[in-house]
C-alpha positions in Angstrom: -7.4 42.3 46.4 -10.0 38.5 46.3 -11.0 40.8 42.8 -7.7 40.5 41.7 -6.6 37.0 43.2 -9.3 35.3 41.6 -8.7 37.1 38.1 -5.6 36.1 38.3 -6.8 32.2 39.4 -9.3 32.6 36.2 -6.7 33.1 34.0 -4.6 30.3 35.3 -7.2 27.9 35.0 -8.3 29.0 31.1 -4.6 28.8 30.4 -4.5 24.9 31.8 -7.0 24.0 29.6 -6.4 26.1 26.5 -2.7 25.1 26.3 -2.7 21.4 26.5 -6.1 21.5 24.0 -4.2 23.5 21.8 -0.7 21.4 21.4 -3.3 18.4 21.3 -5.0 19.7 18.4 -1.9 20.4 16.4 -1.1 17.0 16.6 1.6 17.0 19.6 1.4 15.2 22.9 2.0 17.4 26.3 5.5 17.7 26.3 5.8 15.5 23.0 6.7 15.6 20.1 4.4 15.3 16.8 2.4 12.0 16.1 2.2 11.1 12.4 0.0 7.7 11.9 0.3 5.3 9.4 -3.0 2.6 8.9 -2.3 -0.5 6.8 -4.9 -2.7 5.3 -4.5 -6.3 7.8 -2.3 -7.5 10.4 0.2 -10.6 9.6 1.3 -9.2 6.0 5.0 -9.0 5.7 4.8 -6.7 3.0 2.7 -3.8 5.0 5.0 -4.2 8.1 8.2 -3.4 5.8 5.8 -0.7 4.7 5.5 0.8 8.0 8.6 0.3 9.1 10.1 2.7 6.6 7.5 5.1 7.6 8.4 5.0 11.2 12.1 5.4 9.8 11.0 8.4 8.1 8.9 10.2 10.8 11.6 9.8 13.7 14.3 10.5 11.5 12.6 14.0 11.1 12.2 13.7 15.0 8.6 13.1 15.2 7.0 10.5 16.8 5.2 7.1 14.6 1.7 5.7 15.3 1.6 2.2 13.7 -1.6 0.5 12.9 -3.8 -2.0 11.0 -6.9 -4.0 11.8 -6.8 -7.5 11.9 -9.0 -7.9 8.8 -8.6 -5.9 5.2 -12.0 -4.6 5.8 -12.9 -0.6 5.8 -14.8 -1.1 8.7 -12.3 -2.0 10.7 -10.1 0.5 9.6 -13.0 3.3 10.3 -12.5 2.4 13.6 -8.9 3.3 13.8 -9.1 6.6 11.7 -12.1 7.4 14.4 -9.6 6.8 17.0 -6.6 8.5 15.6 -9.1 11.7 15.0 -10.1 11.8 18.8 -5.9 11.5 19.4 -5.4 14.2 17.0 -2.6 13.2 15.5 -0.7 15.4 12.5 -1.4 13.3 9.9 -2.6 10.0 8.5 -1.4 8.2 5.9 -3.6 5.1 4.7 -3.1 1.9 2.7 -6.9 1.9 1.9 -9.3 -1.5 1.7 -12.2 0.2 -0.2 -11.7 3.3 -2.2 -15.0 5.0 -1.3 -16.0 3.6 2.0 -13.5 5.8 3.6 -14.4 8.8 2.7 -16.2 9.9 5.5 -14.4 9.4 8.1 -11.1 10.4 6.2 -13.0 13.7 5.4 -13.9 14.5 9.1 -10.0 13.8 9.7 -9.4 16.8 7.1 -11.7 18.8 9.0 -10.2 18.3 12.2 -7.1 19.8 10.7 -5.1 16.4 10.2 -3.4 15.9 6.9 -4.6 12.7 4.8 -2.5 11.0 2.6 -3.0 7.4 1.0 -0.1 5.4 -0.1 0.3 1.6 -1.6 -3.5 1.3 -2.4 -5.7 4.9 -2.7 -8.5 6.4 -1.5 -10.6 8.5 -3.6 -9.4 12.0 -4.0 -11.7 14.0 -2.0 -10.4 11.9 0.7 -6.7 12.9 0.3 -4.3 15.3 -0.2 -2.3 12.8 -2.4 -1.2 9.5 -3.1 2.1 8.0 -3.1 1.8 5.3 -5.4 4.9 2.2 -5.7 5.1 2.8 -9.3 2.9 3.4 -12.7 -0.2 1.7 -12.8 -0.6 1.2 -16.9 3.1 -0.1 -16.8 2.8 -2.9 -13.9 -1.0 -3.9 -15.0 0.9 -4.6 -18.9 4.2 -5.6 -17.5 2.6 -8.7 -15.6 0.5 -9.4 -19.2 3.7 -9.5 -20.7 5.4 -11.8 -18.3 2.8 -14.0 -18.4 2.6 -14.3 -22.0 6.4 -15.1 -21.8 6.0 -18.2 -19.7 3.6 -19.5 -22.0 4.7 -18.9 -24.7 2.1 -16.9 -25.9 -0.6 -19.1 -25.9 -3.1 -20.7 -23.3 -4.9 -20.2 -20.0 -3.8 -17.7 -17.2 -5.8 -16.0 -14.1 -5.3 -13.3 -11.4 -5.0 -13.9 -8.0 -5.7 -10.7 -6.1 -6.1 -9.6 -3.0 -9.2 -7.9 -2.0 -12.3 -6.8 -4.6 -12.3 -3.5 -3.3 -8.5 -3.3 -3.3 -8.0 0.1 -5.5 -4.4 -0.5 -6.7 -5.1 -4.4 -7.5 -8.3 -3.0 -9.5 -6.2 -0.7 -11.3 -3.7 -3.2 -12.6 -6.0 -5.8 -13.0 -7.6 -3.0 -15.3 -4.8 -2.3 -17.0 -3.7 -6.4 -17.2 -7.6 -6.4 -19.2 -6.5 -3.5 -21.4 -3.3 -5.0 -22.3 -4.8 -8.4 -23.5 -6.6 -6.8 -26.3 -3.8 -5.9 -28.0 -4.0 -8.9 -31.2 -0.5 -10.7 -30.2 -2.5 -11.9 -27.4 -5.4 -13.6 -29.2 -4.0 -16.9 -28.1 -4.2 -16.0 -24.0 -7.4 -16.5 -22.5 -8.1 -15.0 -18.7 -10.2 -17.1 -17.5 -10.9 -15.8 -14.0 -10.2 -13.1 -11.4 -9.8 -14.6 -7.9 -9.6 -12.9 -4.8 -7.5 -14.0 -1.4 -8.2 -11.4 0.4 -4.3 -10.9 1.4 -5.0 -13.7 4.1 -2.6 -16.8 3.5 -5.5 -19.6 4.3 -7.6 -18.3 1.8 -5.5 -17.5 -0.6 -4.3 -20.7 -0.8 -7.7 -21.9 -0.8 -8.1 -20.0 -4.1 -5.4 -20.8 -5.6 -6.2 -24.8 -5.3 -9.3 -24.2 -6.4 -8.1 -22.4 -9.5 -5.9 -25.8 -10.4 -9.2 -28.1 -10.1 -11.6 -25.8 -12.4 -9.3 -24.9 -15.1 -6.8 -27.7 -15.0 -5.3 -26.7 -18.4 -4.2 -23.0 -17.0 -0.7 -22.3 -17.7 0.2 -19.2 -15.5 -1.6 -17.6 -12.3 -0.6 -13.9 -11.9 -0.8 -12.7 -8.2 -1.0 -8.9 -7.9 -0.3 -9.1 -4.2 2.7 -10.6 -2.0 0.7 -12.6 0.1 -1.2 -14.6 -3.1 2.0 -15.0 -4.9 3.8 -16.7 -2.2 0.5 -18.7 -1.4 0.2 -19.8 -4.9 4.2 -20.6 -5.1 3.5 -22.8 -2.2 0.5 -24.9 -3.5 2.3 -25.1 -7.2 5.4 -26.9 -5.0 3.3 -29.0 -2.9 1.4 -30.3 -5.9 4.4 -31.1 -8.1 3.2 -28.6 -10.8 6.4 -26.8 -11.4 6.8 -26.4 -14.9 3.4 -27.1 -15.5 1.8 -24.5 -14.0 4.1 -21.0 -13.4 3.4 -18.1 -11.0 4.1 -14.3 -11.6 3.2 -11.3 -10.4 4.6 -8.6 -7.3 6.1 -10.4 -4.6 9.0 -10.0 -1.4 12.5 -11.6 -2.5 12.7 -13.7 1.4 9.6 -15.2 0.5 9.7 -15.9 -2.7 13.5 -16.8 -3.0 12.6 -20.6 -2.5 9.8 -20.5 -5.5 12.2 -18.7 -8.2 14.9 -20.8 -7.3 13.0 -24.2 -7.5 11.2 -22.8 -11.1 7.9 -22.5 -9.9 8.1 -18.6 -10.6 10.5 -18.1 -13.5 10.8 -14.2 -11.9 8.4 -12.0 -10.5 8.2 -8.0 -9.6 8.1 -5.9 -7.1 9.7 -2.5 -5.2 11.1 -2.0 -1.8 8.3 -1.6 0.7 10.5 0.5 3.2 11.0 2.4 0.8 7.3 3.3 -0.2 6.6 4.3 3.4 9.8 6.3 3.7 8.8 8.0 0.9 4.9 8.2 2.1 6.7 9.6 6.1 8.1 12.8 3.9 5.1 13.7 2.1 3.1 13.6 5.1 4.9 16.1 6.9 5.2 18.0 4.0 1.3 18.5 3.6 1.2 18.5 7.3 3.4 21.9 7.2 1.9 23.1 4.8 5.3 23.1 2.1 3.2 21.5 -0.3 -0.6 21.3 -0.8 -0.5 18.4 -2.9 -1.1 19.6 -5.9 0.3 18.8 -9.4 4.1 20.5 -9.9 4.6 20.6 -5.9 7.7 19.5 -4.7 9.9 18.0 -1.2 12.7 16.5 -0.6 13.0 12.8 0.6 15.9 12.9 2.2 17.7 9.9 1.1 15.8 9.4 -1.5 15.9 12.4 -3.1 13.4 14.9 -4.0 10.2 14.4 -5.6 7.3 15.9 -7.5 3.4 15.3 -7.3 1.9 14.8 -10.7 -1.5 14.2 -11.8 -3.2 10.5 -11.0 -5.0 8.5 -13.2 -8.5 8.7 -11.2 -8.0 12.6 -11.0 -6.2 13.5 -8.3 -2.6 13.6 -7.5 -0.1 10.8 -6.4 3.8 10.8 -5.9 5.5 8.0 -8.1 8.6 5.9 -6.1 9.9 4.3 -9.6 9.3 1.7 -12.2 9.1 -2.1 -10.4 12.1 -4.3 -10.9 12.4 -7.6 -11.8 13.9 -10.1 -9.3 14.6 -13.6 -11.1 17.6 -16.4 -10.7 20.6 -14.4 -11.2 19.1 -12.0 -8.5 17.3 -13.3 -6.0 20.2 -14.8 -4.2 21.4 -11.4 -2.6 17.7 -9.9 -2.3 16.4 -12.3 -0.3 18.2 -11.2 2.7 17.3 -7.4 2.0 13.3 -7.4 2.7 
């Protein structure tokens, strides 16, 4: 009979701690429900929080639970640090806005071999660190787009420069790529880029940069700001200056904070796409990889729910990425009812 009672307490106590480890491991609290995570590059950027609030819109709608989080600086080290921590939680999946393309490879691999699904949306990771990408819109067309905008508000000739977020920003390195690409086309022998300046997505400095721009080149006719935080900044330090019409601004940028700079001239109209809607979109892939439904690979397919359904196609740098849709173009006869939207 003690044989028996303490075979029997034996296999209680294995059960306690095999059944808690195991719902842990697949990403699900005691008595919870699944955790998907979503890391964006900074704090304090308007832009990300839209981002990840259409995420968390997308994971409880589905009836999961949403882990929100970004380091206080665009740095991969601090966002190592997270993706450690999310690992030891182990969560169902993470999706990342990443701040170096390479740097978090690592650590986004030891996630993979944890059994968490990895996914990068807004700005990649390399593609042995994910499963795929969900990317706003083509990189070619908003890298030539902005080229072309610019070379509309000068008329096709004079100075311009790119104010961008981080250097190791992967989707501001593609378009600026694709912004270089574009100018050697002939009709734009009369354009001259004269520098690439980087903000760092922090107001302060992108400010900073943007003044300092407009006392080493001061014949430049257009700054092009990749990146919603440099556009505002630079629509800001074009109206302080009195430089409207002298100096315009383009490039991707939110419609509440930019409403004031299209309206006053100093952006004649700028692009962008709706950030809730990129990690809505990112919230359904996740958990479509995290099933296992799709694998992320070219010609898979899930539904978006509201947004329909989508397919993964092959990505530029040789993986595989999801595309939301072409940007659109917010200008005067527009802006008025998108400002209140996001």
């Amino acid at each position: 009979m003690k044989k028996m009672v303490l075979y029997t307490l034996m296999l209680l106590l294995v059960a306690a701690i095999l059944i808690p480890a195991t719902l842990f491991a697949a990403g699900v609290q005691e008595g919870g429900k699944e955790r998907h995570a979503f890391v964006f590059k900074n704090t304090g950027n308007p832009y990300g929080e839209k981002q990840m609030d259409g995420f968390r819109i997308g994971i409880e709608e589905q009836g999961y639970e949403a882990i929100l989080r970004a380091p206080d600086l665009p740095t991969a080290e601090a966002q190592i640090q997270i993706v450690e921590q999310l690992i030891s939680q182990n969560v169902k999946s993470i999706t990342i806005t990443g701040n170096d393309y390479d740097a978090l490879e690592p650590v986004l691999k030891n996630a993979r071999k944890a059994g968490i699904a990895v996914l990068s949306a807004d700005s990649a990771v390399n593609p042995a660190s994910r499963s795929t990408h969900i990317n706003q819109a083509d990189s070619e067309m908003i890298g030539r787009t902005l080229i072309q905008a610019a070379y509309d508000m000068v008329g096709g000739a004079g100075e311009i420069a790119i104010l961008s977020a981080t250097s190791q920003a992967s989707n501001q390195n593609l378009w600026i790529e694709w912004m270089k690409k574009e100018l050697t086309d002939p009709k734009y022998k009369d354009i001259k880029l004269v520098r690439v300046a980087y903000g760092d997505d922090l107001r302060d400095k992108s400010v900073a940069e943007t003044e300092a721009l407009l006392r080493s080149y001061p014949k430049l006719k257009c700054i092009i700001a990749p990146t919603t935080v440099g556009i505002a900044a630079a629509g800001k330090v074009i109206t302080d200056k009195n430089l409207i019409g002298k100096v315009k601004i383009t490039g991707l940028g939110l419609p509440s904070e930019m409403a004031e700079y299209i309206e006053n001239g100093a952006c004649p109209y700028m692009f962008l796409w709706n950030p809730i809607d990129v990690g809505y979109l990112a919230a359904y892939a996740a958990t479509a990889v995290s099933s296992k439904k799709i694998t992320g690979a070219v010609g898979d397919t899930f539904d978006a729910n509201r947004l329909g359904t989508y397919k993964v196609v092959k990505a530029s740098d040789g993986g595989t990425e999801v595309l939301l849709g072409p940007p659109f173009k917010f200008e005067p006869s527009n802006i008025a009812e998108w400002k209140t939207v996001y």
